[in-house]
N, C-alpha and C positions, 0 to 999 in steps of 0.2 A: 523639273529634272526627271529623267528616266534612267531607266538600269541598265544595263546588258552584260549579257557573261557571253563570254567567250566558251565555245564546245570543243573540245578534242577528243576523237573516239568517243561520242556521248559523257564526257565528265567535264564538271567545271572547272577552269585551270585560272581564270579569274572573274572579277564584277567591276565594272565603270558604271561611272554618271555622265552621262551625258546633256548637256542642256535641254529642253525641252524646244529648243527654236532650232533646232535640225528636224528636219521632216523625216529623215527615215535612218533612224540612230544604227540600224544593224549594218548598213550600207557602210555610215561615216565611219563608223569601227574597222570593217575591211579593208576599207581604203586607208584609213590610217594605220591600223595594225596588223593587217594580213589576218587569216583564221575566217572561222565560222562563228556567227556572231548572234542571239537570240533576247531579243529580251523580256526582262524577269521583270515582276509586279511587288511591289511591296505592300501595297495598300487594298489586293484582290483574293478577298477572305477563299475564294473559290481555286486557287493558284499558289502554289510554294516559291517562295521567296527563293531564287538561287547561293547557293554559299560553294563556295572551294572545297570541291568533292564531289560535289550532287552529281548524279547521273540526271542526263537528261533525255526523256522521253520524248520522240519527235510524235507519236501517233497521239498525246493526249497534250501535247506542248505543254508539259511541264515536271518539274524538278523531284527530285527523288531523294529522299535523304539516305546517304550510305548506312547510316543506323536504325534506318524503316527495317522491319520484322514484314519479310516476303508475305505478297496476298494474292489472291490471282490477277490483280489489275494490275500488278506491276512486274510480275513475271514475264521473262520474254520465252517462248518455245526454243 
């Protein structure tokens, strides 16, 4: 099984599962549900898990938690 969150204006508005025997789950998501669709790693120590809220960062693909304390790496200009 795999994950995807769904993006709106860079924030997470939700998280599916998706089977793992669809070949490209962010695709199956748009087609089914309309939106922009990314998906998130639960088991990839090097990647944050997406949850309902997270900002998501497209230059480092990945998840930002609204209660991270600002650093320069997740600062935007």
């Amino acid at each position: 099984m795999n994950y995807f969150a769904e993006i709106v204006n860079d924030i997470v508005t939700q998280v599916i599962l998706v089977s793992a025997e669809v070949s490209d789950g962010a695709e199956f998501c748009h087609n089914l549900l309309g939106g922009e669709w990314v998906q998130t790693y639960m088991d990839n120590p090097n990647k944050q898990f997406a949850a309902i809220g997270y900002i998501y960062d497209p230059a480092t693909q990945d998840f930002i938690s609204p209660t991270t304390e600002p650093t320069n790496e997740n600062i935007q200009p």
